[in-house]
C-alpha positions in Angstrom: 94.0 106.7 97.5 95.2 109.5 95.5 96.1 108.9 91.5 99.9 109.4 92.2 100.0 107.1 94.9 98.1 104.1 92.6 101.1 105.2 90.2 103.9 104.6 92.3 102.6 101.4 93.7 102.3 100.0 89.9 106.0 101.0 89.4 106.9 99.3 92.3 105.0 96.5 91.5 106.9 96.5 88.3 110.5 96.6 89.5 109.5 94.0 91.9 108.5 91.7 89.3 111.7 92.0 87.7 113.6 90.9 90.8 111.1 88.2 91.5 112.4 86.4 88.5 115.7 86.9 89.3 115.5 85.9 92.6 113.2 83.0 91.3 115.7 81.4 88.9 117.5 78.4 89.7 120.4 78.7 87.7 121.1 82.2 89.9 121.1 80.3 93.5 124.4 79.1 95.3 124.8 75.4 94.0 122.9 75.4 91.1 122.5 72.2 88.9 124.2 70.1 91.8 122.1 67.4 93.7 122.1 68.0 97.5 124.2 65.0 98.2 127.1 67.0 96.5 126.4 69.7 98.4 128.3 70.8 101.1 126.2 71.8 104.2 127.1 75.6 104.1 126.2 75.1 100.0 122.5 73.8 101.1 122.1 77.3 103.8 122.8 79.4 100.8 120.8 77.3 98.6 118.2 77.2 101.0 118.5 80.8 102.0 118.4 81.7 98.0 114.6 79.7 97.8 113.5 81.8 100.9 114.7 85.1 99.6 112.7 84.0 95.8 109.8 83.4 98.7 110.0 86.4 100.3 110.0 88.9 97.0 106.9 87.2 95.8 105.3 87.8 98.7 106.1 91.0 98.4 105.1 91.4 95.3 101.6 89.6 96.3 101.1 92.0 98.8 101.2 95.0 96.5 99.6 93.2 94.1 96.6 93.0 96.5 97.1 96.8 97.5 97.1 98.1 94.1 93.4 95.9 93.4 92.1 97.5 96.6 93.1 101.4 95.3 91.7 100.5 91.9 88.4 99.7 93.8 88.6 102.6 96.4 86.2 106.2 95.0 87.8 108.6 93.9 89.2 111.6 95.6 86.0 113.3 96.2 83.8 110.9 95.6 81.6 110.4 99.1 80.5 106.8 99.8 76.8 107.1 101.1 76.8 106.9 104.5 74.6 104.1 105.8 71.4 106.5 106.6 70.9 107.3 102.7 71.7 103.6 101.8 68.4 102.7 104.4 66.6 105.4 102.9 67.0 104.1 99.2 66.2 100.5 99.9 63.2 101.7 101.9 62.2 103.7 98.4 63.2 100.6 96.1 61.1 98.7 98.4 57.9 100.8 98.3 58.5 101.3 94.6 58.5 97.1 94.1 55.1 97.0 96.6 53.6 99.7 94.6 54.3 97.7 91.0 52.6 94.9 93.0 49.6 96.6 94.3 50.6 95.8 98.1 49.5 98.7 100.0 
């Protein structure tokens, strides 16, 4: 993943933590302080409909969360993971090295 893109996802991982806790805070949903007896039904939808939006954006936020871990661990443009042949190939040398220390023939 290129540099610019890592940048961008950590800016929107940034503005979506800020409406996270927006979304998140109770005082902010339709309702607020009142117990759900003295609610009126279409009060507890937007109530309700308030918790699953605060759900939804931290999800969100999760999921790029996750994304931007996975381009801080991907190589760098350039960089060329070994392919599996060369990985064989140096566990076969690490191998005779160790028998070699041990006088295994």
């Amino acid at each position: 993943m290129e540099s610019e893109q890592r940048d961008r996802i950590a800016d929107v991982m940034g503005r979506l933590t800020e409406v996270a806790l927006r979304d998140a805070d109770p005082d902010s949903w339709t309702a607020a302080h009142k117990s759900l007896k003295d609610m009126s039904k279409a009060e507890r939808g937007d109530a309700a409909w308030c918790r699953k939006t605060a759900c939804m954006t931290v999800s969100l936020l999760l999921q790029f969360q996750r994304l931007h871990q996975q381009a801080a661990q991907d190589p760098a443009p350039g960089d060329v993971a070994p392919s599996l042949d060369e990985e064989l190939a140096a566990a076969e040398a690490k191998a005779r090295e160790l028998l070699e220390r041990v006088g295994a023939r």
